[in-house]
Steps between C-alpha positions, in 0.01 A plus 500: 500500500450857538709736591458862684782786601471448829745672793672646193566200364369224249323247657391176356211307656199301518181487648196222508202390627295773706431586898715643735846502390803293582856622378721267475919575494755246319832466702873557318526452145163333457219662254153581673353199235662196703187593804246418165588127529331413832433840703301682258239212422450421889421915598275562210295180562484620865380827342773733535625743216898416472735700371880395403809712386805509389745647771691788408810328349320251311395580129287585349489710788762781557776329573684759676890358455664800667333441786185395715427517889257332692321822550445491150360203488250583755428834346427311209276220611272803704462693149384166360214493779421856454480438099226196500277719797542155689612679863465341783695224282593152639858404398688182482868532422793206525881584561596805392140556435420424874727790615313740208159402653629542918667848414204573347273407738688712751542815251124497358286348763193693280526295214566178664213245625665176615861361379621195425900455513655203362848393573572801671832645695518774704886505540838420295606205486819372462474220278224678284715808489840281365245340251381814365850609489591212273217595277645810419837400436399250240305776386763763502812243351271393265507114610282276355443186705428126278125565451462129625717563846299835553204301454626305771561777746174656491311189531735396853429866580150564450342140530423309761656190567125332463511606157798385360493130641211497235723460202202558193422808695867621608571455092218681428658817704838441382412529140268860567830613689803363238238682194457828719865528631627511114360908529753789654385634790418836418604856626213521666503198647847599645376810630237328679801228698697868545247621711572574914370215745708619764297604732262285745154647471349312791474771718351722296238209404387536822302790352354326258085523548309291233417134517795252398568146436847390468560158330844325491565202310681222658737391345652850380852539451483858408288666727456252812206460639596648883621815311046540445454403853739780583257720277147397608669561846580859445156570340208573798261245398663318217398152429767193418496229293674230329510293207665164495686327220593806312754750490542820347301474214232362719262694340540297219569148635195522765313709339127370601692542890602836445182602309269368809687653719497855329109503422392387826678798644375729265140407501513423892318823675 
């Protein structure tokens, strides 16, 4: 993957296939690759140039352990655009990534054709927000959880329920998670959970102008699926939609769902 100095910082990404360009942003702790499983393949045979990244935090991009903001990350994401020449871009973003894209479509309505926000919040929320605080103080007191047992909790936390009554497939998951949970979460990664999600932005995504699709996942734990309502509510226009029988990796465990329901919207006049 290439990378560019980009918002004065290194960026690492990726770009394929060719036509108007899609951006697409990776939530907490995730690199910009994981979209190249399913995502990628579905926009570039529905003839869209896509482009993934690694966030700010994430190496080999900069991770930036002192500190990063979310205005960073936007900042970011609209050098990216303005690097490939790709303006008005399309962008799909999950999570974190979601918030990236909606801030973005509200600061830089120019470079912005239609946006696509996945598991998306447009408030705190109190169970999310102890979570995240737990993150950090494993992080901080250096605990390291059983790599079998952390396995565990991120399959009950970011699976559906449909998935792991299938037990090949919930084995499958539990043995990517107990290999990748072996790895210290990095600075970065840290700074990234440190960031402020105090505020509610839903009044101010009442500004918001461009095009938008919001899709919730079901059976999501993390970011429930009335906290996107609440967001495709606030944004004049916004479209809703769900995806059964996956939570918040749904992305991932619908993906031909999730991919149908992203090109149709982006290729629908």
């Amino acid at each position: 993957m290439p990378t560019a100095t980009l918002n004065g910082i290194r960026l690492n990404y990726d770009v394929t296939g060719s036509g108007p360009l899609v951006v697409m942003v990776m939530g907490s702790g995730s690199q910009g690759r994981v979209w190249r499983t399913y995502q990628v393949p579905a926009l570039v045979k529905a003839g869209f140039r896509v482009a993934t990244f690694d966030n700010r935090g994430i190496a080999p991009s900069y991770e930036s352990a002192a500190d990063i903001t979310m205005s960073d990350l936007v900042a970011d994401t609209a050098a990216l655009i303005e690097h490939l020449g790709g303006a008005p871009a399309h962008m799909v973003g999950t999570s974190m990534g979601a918030r990236v894209v909606a801030e973005l479509t509200l600061a830089r309505p120019d470079l912005i054709g239609k946006a696509v926000l996945l598991a998306a919040t447009g408030r705190p929320d109190p169970v999310a927000a102890a979570l995240n605080r737990g993150e950090q103080a494993l992080i901080d007191e250096s605990v390291s959880l059983p790599s079998q047992y952390a396995a565990a909790i991120k399959a009950i936390l970011n699976l559906s329920p449909h998935t792991l009554r299938d037990d090949e497939h919930a084995q499958q998951w539990l043995d990517i998670f107990d290999y990748s949970s072996t790895a210290k979460p990095s600075a970065g990664v840290r700074a990234q959970l440190r960031m402020d999600r105090s505020a509610s932005r839903l009044a101010d995504y009442r500004r918001i102008t461009r095009p938008c699709l919001v899709v919730g996942f079901a059976d999501d734990r993390l970011v429930p699926p009335t906290l996107g309502r609440e967001v495709a509510a606030a944004i004049p226009g916004a479209r809703y939609t769900e995806i059964d029988k996956c939570g918040h990796y749904g992305y991932l465990e619908q993906p031909d769902e999730v991919n149908r329901a992203i090109v149709e919207f982006l290729t629908t006049p």
